[in-house]
N, CA, C and O atoms as a MOPAC input file, in Angstrom:
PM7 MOZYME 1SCF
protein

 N   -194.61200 1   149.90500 1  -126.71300 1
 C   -194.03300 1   150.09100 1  -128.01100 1
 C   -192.84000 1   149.15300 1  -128.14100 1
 O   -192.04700 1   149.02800 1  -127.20700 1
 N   -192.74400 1   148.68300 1  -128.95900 1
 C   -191.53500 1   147.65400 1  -129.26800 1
 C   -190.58000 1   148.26500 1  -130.34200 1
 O   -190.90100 1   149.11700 1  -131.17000 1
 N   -189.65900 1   147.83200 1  -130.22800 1
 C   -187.95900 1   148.36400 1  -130.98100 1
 C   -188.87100 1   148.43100 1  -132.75000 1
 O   -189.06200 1   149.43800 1  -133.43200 1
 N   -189.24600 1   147.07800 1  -133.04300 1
 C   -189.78700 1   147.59800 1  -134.61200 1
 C   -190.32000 1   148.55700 1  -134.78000 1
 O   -190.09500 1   149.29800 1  -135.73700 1
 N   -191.56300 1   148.87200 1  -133.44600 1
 C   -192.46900 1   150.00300 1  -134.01900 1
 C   -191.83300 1   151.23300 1  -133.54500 1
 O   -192.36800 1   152.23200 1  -134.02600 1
 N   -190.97900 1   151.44200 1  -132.85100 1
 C   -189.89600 1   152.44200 1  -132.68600 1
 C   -189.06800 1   152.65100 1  -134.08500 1
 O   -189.21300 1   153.75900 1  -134.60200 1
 N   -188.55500 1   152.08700 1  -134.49100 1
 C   -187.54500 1   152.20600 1  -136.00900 1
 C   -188.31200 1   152.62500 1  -136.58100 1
 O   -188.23400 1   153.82100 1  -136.86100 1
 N   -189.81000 1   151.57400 1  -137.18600 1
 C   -190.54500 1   152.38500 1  -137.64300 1
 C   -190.83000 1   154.01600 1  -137.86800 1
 O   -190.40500 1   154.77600 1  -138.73800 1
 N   -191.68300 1   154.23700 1  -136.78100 1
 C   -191.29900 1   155.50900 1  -136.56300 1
 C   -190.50100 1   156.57900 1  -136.79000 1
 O   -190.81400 1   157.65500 1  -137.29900 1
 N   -188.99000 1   156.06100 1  -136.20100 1
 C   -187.63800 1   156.74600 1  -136.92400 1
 C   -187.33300 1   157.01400 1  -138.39600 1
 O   -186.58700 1   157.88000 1  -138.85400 1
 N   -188.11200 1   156.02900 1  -139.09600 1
 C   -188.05900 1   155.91500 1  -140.53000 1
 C   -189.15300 1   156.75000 1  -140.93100 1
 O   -188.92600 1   157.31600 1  -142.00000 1
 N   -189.94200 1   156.93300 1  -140.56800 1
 C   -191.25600 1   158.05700 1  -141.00500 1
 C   -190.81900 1   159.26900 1  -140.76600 1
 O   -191.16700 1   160.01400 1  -141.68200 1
 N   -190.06300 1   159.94300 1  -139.75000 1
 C   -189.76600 1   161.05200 1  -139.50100 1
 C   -188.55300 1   161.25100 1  -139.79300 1
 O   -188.30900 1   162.45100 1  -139.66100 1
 N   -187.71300 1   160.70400 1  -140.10900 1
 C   -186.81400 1   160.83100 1  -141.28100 1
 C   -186.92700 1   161.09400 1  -142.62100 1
 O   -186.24100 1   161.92000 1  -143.22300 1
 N   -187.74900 1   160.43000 1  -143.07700 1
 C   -188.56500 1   160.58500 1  -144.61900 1
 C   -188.52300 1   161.87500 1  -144.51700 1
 O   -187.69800 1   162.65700 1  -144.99000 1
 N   -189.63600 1   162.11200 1  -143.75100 1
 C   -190.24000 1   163.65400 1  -144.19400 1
 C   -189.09900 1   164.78600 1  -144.41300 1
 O   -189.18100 1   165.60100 1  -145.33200 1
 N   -188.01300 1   164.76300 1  -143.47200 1
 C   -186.75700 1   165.59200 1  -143.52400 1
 C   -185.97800 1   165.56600 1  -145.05300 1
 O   -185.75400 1   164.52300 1  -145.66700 1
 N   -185.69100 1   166.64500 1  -145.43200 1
 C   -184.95100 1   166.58200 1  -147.08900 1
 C   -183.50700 1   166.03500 1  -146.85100 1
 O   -182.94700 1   166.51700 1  -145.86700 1
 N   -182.95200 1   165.31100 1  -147.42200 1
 C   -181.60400 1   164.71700 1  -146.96500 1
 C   -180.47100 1   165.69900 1  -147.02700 1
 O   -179.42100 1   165.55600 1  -146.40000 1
 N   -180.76900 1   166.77900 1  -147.87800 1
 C   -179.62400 1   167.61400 1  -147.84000 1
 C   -179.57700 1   168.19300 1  -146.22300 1
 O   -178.54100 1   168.12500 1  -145.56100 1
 N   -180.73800 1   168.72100 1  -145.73500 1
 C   -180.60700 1   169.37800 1  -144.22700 1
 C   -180.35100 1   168.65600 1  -143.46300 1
 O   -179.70000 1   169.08200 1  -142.51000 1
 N   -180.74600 1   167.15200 1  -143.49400 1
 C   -180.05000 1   166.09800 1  -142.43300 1
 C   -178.69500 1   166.06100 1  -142.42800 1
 O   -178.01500 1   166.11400 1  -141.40300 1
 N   -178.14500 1   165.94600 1  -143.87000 1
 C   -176.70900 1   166.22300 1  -143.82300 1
 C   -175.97800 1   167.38100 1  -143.18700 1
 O   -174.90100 1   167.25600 1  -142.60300 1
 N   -176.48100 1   168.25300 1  -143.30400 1
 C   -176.02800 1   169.56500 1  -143.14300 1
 C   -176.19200 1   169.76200 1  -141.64900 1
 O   -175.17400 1   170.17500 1  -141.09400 1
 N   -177.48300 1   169.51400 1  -140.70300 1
 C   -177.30900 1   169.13900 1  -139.55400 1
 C   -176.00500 1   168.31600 1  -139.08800 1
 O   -175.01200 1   168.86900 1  -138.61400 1
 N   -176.10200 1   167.21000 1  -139.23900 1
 C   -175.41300 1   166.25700 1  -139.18100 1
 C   -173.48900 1   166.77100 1  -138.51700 1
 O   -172.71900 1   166.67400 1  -137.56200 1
 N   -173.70600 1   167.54500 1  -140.49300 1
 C   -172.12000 1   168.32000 1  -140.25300 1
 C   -172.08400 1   169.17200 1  -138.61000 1
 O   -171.52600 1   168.84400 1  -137.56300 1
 N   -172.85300 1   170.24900 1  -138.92700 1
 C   -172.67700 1   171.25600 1  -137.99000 1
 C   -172.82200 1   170.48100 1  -136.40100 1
 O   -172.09200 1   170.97300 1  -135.54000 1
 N   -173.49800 1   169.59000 1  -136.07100 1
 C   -173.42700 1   168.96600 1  -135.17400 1
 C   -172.08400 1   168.57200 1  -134.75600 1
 O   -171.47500 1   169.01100 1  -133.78100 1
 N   -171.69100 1   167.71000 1  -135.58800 1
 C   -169.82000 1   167.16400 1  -135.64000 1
 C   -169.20800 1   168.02200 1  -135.17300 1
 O   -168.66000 1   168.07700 1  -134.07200 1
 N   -169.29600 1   169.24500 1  -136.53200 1
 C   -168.19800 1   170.27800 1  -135.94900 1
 C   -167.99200 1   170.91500 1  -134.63200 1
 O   -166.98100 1   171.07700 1  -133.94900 1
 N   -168.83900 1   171.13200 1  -134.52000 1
 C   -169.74900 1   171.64700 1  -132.82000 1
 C   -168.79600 1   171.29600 1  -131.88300 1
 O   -167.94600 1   171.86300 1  -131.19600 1
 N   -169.37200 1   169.74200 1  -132.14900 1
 C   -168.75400 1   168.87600 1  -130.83600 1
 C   -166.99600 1   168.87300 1  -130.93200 1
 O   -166.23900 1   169.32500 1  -130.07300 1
 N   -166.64500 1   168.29000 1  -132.10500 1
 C   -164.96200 1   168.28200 1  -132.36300 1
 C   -164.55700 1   170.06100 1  -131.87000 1
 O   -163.40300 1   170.10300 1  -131.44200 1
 N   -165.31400 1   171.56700 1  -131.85200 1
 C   -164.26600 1   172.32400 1  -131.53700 1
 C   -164.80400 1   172.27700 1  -130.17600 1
 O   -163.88000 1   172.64800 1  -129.45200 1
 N   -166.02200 1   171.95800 1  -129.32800 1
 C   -165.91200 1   172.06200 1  -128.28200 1
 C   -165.00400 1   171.01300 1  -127.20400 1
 O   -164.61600 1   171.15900 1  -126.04500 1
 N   -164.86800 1   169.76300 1  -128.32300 1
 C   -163.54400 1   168.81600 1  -127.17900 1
 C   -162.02200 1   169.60800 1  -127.59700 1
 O   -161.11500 1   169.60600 1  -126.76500 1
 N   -161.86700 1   170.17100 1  -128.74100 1
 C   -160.62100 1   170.72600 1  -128.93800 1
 C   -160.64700 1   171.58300 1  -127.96300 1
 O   -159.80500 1   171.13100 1  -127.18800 1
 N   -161.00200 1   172.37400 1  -127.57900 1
 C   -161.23200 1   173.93400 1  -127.02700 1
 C   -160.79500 1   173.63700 1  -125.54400 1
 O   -160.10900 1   174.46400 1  -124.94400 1
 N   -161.31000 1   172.09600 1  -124.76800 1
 C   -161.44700 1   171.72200 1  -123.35600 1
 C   -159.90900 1   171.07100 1  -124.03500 1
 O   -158.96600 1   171.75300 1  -123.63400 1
 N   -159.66300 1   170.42400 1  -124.55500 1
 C   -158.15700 1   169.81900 1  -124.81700 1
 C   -157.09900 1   171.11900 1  -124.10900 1
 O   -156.24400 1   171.10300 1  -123.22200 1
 N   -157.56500 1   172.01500 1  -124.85400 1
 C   -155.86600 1   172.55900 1  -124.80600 1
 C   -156.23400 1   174.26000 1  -123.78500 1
 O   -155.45600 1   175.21400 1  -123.80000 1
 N   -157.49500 1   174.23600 1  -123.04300 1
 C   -157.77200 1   174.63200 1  -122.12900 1
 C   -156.92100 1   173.80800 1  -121.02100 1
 O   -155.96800 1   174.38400 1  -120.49700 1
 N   -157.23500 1   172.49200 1  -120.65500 1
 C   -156.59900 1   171.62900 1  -119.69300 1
 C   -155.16000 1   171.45400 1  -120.12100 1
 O   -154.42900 1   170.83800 1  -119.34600 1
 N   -154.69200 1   171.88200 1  -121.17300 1
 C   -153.19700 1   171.33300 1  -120.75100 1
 C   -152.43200 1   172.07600 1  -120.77500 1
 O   -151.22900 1   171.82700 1  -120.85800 1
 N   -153.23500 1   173.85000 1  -120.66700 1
 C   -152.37400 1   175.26600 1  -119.56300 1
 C   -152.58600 1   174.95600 1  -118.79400 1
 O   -151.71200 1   175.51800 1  -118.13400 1
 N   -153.26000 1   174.26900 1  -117.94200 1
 C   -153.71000 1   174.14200 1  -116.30400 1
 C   -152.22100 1   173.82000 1  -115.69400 1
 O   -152.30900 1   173.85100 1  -114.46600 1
 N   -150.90200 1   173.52700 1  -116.11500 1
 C   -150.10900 1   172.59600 1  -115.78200 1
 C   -149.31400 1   173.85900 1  -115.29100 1
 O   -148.75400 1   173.91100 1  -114.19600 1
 N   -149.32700 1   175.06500 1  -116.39700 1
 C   -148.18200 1   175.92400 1  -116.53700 1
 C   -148.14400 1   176.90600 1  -115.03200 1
 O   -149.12300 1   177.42200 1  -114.49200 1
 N   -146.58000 1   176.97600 1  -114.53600 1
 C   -146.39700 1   177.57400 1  -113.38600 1
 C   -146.66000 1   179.22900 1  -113.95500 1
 O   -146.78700 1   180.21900 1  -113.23400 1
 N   -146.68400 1   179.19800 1  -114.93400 1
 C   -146.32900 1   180.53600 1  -114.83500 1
 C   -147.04500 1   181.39400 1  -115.53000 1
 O   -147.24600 1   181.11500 1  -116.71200 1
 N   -147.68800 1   182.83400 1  -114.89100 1
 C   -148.62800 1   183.70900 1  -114.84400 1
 C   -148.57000 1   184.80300 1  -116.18600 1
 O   -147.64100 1   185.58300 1  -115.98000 1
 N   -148.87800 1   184.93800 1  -116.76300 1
 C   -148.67400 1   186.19400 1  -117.61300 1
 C   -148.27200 1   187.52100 1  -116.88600 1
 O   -147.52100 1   188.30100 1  -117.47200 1
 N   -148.78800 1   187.83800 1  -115.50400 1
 C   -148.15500 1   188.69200 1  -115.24800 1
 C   -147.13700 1   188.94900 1  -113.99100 1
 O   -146.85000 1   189.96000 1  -113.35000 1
 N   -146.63400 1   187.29700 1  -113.91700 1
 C   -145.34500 1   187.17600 1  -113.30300 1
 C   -144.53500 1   187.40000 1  -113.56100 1
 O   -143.74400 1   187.68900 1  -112.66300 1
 N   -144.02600 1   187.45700 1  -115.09300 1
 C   -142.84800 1   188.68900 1  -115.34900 1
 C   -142.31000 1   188.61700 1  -116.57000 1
 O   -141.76600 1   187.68000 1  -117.15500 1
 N   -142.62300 1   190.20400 1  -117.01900 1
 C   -142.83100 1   190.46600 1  -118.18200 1
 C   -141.86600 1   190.54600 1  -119.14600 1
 O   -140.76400 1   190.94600 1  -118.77200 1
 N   -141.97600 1   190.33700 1  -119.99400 1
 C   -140.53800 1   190.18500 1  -120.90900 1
 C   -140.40800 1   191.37100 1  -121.70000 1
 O   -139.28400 1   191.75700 1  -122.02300 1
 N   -141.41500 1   191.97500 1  -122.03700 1
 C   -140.80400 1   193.27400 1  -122.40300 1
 C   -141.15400 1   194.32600 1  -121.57300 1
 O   -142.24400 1   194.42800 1  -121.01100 1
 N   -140.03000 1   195.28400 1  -121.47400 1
 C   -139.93900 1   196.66800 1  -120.66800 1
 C   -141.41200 1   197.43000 1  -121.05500 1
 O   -142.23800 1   196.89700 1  -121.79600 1
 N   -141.50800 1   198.11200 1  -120.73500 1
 C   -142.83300 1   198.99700 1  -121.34200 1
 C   -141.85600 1   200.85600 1  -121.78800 1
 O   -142.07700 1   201.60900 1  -122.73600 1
 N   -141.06000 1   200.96800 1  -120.89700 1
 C   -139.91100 1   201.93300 1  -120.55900 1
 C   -138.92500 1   201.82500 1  -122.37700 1
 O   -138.81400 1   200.94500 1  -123.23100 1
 N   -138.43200 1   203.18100 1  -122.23100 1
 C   -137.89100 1   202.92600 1  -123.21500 1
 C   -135.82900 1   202.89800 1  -122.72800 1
 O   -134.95400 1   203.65800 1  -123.14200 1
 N   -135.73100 1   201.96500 1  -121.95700 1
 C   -134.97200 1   201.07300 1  -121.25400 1
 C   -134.70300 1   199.63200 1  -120.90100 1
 O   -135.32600 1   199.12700 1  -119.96700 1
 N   -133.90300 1   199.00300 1  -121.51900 1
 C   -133.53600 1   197.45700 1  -121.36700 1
 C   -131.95000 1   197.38400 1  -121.43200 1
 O   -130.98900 1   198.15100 1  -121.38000 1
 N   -132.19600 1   196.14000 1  -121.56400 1
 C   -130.83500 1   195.23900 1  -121.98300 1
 C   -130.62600 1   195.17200 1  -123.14400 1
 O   -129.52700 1   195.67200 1  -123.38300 1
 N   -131.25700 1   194.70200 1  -124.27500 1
 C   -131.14900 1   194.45300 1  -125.62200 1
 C   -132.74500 1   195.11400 1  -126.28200 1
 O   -133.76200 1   195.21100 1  -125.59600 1
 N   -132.64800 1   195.48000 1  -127.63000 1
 C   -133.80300 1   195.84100 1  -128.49500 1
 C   -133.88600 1   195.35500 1  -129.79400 1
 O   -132.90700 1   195.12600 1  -130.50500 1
 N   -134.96700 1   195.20900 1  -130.08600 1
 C   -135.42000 1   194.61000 1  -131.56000 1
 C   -136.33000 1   195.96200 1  -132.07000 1
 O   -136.22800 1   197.09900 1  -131.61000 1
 N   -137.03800 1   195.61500 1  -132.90400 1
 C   -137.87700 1   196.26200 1  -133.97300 1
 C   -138.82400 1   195.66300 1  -134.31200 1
 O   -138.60800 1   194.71500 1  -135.06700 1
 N   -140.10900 1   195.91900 1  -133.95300 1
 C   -141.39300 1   195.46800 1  -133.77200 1
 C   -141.49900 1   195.12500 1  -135.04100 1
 O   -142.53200 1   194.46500 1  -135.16000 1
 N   -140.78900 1   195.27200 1  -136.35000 1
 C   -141.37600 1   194.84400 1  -137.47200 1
 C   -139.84000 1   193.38700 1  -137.96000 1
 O   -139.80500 1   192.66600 1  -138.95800 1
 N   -139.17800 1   193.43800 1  -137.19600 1
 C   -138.23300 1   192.46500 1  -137.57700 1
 C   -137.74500 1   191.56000 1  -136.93400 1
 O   -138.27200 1   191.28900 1  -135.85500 1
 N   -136.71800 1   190.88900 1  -137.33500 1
 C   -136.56800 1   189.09400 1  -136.08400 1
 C   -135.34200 1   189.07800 1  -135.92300 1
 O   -134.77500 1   187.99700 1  -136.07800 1
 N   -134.57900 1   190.22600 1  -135.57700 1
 C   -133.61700 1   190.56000 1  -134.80100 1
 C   -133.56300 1   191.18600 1  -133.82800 1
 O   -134.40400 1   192.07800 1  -133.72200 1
 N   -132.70000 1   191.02400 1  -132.85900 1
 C   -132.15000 1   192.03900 1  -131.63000 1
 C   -130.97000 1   192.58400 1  -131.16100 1
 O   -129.98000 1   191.87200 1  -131.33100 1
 N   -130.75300 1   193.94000 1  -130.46900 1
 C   -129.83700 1   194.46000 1  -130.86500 1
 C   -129.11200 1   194.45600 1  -129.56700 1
 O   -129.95000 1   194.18200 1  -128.70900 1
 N   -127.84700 1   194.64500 1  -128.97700 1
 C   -127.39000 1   195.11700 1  -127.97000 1
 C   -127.40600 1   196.93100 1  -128.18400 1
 O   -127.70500 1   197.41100 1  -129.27800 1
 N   -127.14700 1   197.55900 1  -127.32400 1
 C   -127.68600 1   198.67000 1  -127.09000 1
 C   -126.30900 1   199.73000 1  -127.86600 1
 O   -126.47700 1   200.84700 1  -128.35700 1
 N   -125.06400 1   199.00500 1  -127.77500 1
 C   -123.84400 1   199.35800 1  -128.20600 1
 C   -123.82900 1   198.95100 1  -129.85300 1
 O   -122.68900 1   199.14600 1  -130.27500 1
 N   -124.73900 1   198.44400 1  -130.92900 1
 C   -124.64800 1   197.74400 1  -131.76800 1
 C   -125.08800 1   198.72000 1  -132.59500 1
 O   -125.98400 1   199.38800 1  -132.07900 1
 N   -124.65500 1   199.18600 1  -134.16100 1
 C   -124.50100 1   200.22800 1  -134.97100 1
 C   -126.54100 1   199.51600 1  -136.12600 1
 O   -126.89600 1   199.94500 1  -137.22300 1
 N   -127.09000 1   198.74900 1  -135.50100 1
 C   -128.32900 1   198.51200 1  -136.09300 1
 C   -129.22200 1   199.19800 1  -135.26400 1
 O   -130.21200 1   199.79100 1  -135.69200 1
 N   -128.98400 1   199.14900 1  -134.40300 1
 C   -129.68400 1   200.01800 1  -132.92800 1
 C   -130.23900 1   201.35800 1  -133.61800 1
 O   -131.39000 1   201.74800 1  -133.42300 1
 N   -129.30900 1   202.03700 1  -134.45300 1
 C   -129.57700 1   203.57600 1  -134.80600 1
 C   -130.40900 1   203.85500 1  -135.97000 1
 O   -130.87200 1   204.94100 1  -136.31700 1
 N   -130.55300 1   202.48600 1  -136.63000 1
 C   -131.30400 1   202.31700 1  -137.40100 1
 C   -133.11200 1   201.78000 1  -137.09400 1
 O   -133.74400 1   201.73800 1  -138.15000 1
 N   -133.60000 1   201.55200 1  -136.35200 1
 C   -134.45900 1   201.94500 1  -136.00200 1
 C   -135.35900 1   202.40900 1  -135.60100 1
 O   -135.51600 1   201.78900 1  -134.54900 1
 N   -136.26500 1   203.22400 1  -135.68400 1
 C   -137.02000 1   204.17400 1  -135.23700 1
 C   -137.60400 1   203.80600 1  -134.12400 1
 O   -137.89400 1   202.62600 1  -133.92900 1
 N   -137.90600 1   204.94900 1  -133.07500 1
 C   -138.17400 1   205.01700 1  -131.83800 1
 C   -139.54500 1   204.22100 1  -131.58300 1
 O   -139.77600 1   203.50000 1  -130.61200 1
 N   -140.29400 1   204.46300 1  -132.51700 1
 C   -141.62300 1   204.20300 1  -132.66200 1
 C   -142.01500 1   202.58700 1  -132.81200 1
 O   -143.10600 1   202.10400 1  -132.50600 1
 N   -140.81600 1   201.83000 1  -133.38100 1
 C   -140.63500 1   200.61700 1  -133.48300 1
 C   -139.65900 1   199.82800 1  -132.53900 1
 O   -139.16700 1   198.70100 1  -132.61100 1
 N   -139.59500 1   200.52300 1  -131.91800 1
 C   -138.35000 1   199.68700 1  -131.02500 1
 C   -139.03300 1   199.21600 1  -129.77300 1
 O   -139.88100 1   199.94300 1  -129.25600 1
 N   -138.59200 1   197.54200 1  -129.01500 1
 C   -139.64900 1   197.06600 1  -128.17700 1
 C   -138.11100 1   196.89300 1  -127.67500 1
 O   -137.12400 1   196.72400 1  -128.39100 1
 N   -138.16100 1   196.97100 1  -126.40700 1
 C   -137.17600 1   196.68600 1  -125.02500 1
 C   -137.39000 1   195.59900 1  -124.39600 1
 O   -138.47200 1   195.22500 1  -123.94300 1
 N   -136.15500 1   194.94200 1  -124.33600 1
 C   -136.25200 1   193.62600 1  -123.50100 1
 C   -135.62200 1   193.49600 1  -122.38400 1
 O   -134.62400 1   194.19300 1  -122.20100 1
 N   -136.02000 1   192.65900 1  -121.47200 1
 C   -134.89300 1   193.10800 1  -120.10200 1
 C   -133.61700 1   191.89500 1  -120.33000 1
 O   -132.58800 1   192.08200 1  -119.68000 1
 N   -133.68400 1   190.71200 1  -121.21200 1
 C   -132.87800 1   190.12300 1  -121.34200 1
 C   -132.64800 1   190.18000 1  -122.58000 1
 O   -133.04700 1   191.04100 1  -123.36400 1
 N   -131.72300 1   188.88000 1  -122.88700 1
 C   -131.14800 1   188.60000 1  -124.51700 1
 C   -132.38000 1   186.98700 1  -124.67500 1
 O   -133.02700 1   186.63600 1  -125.66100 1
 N   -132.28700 1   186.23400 1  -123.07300 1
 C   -133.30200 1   185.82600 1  -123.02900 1
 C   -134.48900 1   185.56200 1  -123.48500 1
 O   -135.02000 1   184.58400 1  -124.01200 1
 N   -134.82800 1   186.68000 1  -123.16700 1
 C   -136.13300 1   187.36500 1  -123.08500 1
 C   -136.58200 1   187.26900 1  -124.65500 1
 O   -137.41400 1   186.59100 1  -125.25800 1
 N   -135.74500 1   188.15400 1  -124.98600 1
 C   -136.01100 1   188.71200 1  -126.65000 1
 C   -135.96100 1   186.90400 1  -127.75000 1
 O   -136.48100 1   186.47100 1  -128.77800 1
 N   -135.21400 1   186.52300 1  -126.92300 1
 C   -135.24600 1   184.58200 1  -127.68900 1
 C   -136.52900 1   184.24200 1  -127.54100 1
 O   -137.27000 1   183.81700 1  -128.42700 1
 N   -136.79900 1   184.43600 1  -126.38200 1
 C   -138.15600 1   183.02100 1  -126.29700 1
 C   -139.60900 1   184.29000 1  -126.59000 1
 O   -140.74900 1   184.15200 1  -126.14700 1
 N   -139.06400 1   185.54400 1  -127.50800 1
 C   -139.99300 1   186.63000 1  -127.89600 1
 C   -139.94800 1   186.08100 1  -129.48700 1
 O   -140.75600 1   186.65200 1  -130.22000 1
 N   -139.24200 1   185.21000 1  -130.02000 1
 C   -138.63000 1   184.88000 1  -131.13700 1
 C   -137.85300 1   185.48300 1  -131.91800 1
 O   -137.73100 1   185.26700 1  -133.12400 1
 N   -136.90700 1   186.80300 1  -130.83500 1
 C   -135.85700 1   186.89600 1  -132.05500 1
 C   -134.93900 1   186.39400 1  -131.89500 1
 O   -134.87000 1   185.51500 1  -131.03500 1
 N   -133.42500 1   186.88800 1  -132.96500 1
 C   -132.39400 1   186.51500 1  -132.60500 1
 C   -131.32400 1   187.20200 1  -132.90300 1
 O   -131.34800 1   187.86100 1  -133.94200 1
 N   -130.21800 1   187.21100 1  -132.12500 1
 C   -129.51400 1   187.49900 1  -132.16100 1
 C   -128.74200 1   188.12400 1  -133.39200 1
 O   -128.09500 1   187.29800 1  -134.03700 1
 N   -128.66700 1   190.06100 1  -134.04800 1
 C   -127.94200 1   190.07400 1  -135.14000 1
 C   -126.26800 1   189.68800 1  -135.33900 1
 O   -125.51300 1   189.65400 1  -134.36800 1
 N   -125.85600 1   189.43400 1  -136.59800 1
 C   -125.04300 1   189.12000 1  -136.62500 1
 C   -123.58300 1   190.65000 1  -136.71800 1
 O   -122.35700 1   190.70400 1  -136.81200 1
 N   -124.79900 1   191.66900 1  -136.60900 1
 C   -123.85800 1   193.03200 1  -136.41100 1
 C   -123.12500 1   192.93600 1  -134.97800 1
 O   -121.92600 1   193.17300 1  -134.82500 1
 N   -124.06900 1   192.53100 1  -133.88100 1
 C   -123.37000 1   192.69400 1  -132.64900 1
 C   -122.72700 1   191.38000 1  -131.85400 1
 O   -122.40700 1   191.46000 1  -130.66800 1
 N   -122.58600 1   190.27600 1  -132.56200 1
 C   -121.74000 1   188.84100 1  -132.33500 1
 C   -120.54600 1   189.87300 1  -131.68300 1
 O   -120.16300 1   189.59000 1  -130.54800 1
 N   -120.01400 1   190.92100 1  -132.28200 1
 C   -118.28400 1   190.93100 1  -131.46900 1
 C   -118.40000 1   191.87500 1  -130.26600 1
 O   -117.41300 1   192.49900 1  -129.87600 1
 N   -119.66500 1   191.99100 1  -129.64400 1
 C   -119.54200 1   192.79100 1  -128.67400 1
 C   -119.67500 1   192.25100 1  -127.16600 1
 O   -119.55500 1   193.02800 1  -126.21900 1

């Protein structure tokens, strides 16, 4: 068989296919491939990280810490701080640092700056 009568070919069995489903193949193919190299991307570039999820935990499980926030807000409290009393038990997450509660994304209220 030679390359013409090969194309050939390719061109006959192409025909027969409706162009919308070739397209539509086509897509889903792409996509496929682009989330399966995304997926190995940023699989391989945790491989680097020293550190374990359960090497050490940032929040208490205890209803005991250092500082507390409120599972529904983006502050944290020192334990001496008059916002503290304002949240309900049910919402309150314990941190063992001030740390901790930062790189949890809160921050620091501006009720307990003078303590």
């Amino acid at each position: 068989m030679t390359i013409a009568e090969a194309r050939g070919k390719c061109k006959n069995v192409l025909s027969r296919i409706p162009r919308d489903i070739l397209i539509i193949a086509v897509l889903l193919l792409a996509s496929s491939a682009s989330f399966g190299l995304g997926y190995l991307a940023g699989r391989d570039a945790g491989q680097g990280s020293t550190l374990s999820p359960d090497a050490s935990p940032l929040v208490v499980a205890t209803t005991s810490g250092q500082v507390v926030a409120s599972k529904n807000g983006t502050k944290y409290y020192l334990p001496g701080c008059s916002g503290v009393d304002r949240i309900s038990d049910a919402n309150k997450v314990w941190f063992v640092s001030a740390v901790a509660a930062e790189s949890a994304g809160y921050t620091l209220s501006a009720t307990c700056k003078g303590l």
